[in-house]
C-alpha positions as CSV (number, residue, x, y, z in Angstrom):
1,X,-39.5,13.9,-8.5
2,X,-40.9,10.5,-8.0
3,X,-43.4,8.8,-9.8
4,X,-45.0,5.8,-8.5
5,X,-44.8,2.2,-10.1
6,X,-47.0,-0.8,-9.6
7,X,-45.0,-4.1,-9.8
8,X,-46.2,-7.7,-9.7
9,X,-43.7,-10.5,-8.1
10,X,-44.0,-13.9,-6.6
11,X,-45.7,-14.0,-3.4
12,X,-42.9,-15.5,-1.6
13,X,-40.5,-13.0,-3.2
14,X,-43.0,-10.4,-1.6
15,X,-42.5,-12.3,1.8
16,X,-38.8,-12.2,1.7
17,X,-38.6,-8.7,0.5
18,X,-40.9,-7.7,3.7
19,X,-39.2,-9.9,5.9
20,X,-35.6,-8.7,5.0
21,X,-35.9,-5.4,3.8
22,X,-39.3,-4.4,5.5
23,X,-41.9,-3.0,5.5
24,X,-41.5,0.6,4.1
25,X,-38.0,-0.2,2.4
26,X,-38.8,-2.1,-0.1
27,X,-38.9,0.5,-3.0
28,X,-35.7,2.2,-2.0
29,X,-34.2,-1.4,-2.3
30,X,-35.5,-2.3,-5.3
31,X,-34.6,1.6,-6.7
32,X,-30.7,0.8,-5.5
33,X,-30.8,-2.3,-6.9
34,X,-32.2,-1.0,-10.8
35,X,-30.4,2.2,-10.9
36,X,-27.1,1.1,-12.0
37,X,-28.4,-0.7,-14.9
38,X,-30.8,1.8,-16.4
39,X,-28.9,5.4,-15.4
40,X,-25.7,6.2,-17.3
41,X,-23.2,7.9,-14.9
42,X,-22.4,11.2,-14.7
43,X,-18.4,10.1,-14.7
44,X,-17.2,13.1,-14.2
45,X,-19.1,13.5,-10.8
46,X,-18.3,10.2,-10.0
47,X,-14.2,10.5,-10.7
48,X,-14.4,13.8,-8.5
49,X,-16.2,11.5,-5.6
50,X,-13.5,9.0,-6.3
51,X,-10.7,11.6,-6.0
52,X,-11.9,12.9,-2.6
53,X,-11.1,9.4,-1.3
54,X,-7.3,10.3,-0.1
55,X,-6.1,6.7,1.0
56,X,-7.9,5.6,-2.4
57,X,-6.0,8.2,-3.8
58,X,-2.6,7.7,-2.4
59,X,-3.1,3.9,-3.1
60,X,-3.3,4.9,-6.8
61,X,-0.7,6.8,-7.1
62,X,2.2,4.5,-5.5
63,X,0.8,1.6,-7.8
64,X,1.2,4.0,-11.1
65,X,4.6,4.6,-9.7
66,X,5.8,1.3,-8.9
67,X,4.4,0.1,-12.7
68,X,5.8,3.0,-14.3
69,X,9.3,1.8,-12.5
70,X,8.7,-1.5,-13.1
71,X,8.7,-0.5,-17.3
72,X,11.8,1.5,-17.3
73,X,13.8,-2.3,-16.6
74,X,12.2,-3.8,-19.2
75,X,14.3,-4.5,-22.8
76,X,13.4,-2.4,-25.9
């Protein structure tokens, strides 16, 4: 559900947000931009996105495996 949210800015901060973003963008934009810093993430949803990446993936797993290598030389 969305609620609606009346916001006053600068003038020419309105300009440049309607000029760049446009018209009918601008609270999306502004939503993207806030959401990060006032919604906790669900990290377990966001881990399983993560995980779906497979060149992300495969990435990961030859760097674990070159710097669990990489420990084994080192003196105890």
């Amino acid at each position: 559900m969305q609620k609606k949210l009346t916001v006053s800015i600068d003038e020419e901060v309105y300009r440049g947000l309607y000029t760049y973003i446009g018209p009918g963008k601008i609270s999306k934009f502004i939503e993207e931009l806030v959401r990060p810093h006032v919604i906790r993430p669900n990290l377990e949803t966001a881990y399983a996105e993560m995980a779906k990446d497979e060149a992300r993936e495969k990435e990961a797993l030859e760097w674990a495996e070159l710097t669990f290598k990489d420990t084994k030389r080192e003196a105890r």
